[in-house]
N, C-alpha and C positions, 0 to 999 in steps of 0.2 A: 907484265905488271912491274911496276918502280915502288919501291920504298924510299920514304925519308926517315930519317929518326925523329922523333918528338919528343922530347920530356923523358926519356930514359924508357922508350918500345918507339918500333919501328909500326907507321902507318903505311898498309899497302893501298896504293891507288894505280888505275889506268889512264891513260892518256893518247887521242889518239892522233895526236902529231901535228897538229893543226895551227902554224903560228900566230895566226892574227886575221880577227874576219873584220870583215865591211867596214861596220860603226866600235869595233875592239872591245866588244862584249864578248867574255868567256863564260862557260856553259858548269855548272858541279852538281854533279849528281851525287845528291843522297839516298841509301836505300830505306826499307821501315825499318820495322821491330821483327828481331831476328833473320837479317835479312844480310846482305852481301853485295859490293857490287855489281854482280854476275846478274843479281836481279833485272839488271836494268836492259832492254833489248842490243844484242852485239852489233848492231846497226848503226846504235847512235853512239856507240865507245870507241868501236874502229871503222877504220876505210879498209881496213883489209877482212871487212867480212864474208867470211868462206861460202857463208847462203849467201850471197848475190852472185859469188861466178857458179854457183851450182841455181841458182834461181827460185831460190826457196824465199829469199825475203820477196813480200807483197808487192808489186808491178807499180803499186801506188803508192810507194813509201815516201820517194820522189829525194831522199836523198838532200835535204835542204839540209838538216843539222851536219853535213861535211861542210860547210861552212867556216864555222865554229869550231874553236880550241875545245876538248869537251872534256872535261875532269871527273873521275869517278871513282869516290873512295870505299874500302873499307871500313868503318866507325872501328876505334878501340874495342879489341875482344874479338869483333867479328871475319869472317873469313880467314883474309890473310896477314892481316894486321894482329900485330904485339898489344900490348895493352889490357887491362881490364873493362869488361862492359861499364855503364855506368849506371845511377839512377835516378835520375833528373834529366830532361831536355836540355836544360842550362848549362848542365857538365858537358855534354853532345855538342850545343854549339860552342864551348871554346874550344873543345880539338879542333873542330873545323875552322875558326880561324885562327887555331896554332898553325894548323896546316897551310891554308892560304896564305898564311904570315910568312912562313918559311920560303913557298914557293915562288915568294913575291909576284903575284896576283893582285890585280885590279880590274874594274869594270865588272865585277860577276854576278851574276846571275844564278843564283840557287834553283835548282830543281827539285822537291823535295817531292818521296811518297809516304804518303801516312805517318810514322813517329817522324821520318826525313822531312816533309809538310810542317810538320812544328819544328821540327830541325831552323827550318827557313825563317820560319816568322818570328821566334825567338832570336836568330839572327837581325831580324827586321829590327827587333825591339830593342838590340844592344846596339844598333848605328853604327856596326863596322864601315871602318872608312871606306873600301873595297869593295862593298854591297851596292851595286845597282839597280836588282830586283830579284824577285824570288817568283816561283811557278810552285804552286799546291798541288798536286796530283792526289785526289783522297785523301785531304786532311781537312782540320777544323781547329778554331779557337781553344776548344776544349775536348777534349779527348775522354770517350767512355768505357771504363774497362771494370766487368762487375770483381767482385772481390772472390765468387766462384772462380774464372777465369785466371786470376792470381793464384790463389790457391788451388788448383787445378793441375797450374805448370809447377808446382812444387811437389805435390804430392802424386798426380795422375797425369803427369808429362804427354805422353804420347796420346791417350785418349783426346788429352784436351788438345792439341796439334792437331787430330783429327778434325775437332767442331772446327778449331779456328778456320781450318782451310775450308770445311765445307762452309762455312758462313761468309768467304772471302771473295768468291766466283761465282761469276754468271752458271746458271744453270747449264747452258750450252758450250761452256766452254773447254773444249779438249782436256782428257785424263792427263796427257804428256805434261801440263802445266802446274793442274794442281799436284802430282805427284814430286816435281822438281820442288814446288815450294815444301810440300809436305818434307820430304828428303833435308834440306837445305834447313827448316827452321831444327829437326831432329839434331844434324850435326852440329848446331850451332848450340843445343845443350840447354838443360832446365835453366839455370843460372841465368845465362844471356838472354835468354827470349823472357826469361820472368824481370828479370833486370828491365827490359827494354819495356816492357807492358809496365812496370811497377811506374816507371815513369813519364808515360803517356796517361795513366792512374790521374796521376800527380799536376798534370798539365793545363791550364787555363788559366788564358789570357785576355777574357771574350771582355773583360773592362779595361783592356790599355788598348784594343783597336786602335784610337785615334789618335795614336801615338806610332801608327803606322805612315810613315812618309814615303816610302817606293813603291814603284810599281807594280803590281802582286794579278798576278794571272792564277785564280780559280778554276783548275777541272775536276766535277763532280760528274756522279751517273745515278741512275735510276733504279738499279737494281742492287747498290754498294749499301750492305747491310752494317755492315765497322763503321762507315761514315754516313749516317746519310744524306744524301741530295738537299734536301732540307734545311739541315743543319749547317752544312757550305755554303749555300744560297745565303743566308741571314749572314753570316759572316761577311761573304761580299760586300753585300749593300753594306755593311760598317764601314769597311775601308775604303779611304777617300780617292783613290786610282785604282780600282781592279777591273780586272775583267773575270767575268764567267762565261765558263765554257758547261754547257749540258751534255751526256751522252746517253744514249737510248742503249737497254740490252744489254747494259755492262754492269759489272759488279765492282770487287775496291780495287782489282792491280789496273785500273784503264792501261798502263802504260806496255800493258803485256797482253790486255784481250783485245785493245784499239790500236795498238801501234803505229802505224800508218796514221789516224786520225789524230790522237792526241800529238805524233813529231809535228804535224800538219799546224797545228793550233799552236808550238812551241815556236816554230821557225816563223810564224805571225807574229806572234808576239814577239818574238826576239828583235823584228825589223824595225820595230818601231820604238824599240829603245836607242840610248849613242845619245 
């Protein structure tokens, strides 16, 4: 992990060594709400991932995002990074291009999942000059979080961490996962997960769509009860270049119960930007 300094705290982000791909599109991963970015699969952050020489990542992962420069931050507050959470999306995307700003970054491409999904699009919508496109992973125009759920993570913290995470996975999907997110949104504290919720709360943009001018790759699932398939799809069709991506069987982290399938869909898309 690198830090920069920004603005008086230090953002911690990874990078996984990658000077310059193909068409000089670089890769930023954003994580959600209460989230890190350890979230994000260690396959697509480094080449030196320790399950490939022990053979634990998927035979099919296929390795296309080694490619690609891949940038993965902490947000303000969270993990390893200095800072205070925030609460607004709009506060979220200027760190991240103070950050890009700093690390003098062009050609990028946002990755975002769920509150990191509006991370992107809100990006889209301030026209950093350095934005090439953005990739949704479980996100939406407008963001639905009841005022239970608020109030919830301030008064009954943990129970509610509970639902969140049951409401967030495939039924089938291994304990090892939701337990890591359960764990991760716990240490990350009432504050910052309520922080991050209060502002996805807050979030809609479903009447500036056509104010979206990049290329925006859509991946929704079927079984993602925080976002649903639905609600993505409609968005889509608003924006005048996107693509959507469907996934059968999955719930809202695709990029942790699909791995292989959504890097797949990434390294697509990616070719066909430049």
């Amino acid at each position: 992990m690198a830090k920069i300094s920004l603005n008086g705290y230090e953002l911690s982000y990874s990078f996984n060594g990658v000077s310059k791909s193909t068409n000089g599109v670089s890769v930023l991963l954003i994580h959600g709400a209460g989230g890190q970015e350890v979230d994000w699969p260690l396959a697509w952050r480094s080449l030196n991932d320790l399950t490939r020489s022990l053979g634990l990542t998927p035979k099919d992962h296929g390795g296309g995002l080694d490619n690609y420069p891949v940038y993965a931050i902490d947000l303000p507050g969270h993990g390893k990074s200095g800072g205070k959470s925030q609460s607004s999306v709009e506060e979220y995307a200027n760190a991240v291009n103070e950050f890009v700003t700093a690390i003098e970054l062009d050609n990028v491409c946002i990755v975002g999942h769920s509150m990191g999904a509006s991370i992107a699009l809100n990006a889209a919508l301030n026209k950093y000059s350095w934005l090439t496109a953005i990739a949704m992973i479980g996100g939406a125009s407008k963001m639905f979080v009841t005022d239970a759920i608020l109030e919830g993570l301030k008064e009954n913290f943990e129970p509610t961490i509970e639902n969140i995470v049951k409401y967030s996975w495939y039924k089938n999907t291994g304990a090892f996962f939701k337990q890591k997110a359960r764990q991760r949104m716990l240490e990350a504290g009432s504050k910052v997960v309520h922080d991050d919720f209060y502002a996805c709360s807050q979030f809609d943009v479903s009447d500036r769509l056509a104010e979206i001018d990049v290329p925006t790759l859509v991946i929704a699932s079927d079984h993602d009860r925080m976002v649903p398939l639905k609600i993505s799809h409609e968005m889509a069709n608003q924006l005048s270049r996107s693509t959507f991506v469907a996934l059968e069987n999955c719930g809202h982290f695709q990029h942790i119960e699909q791995t292989s399938r959504v890097a797949k869909e990434l390294v697509n898309y990616l070719s066909t930007l430049g």
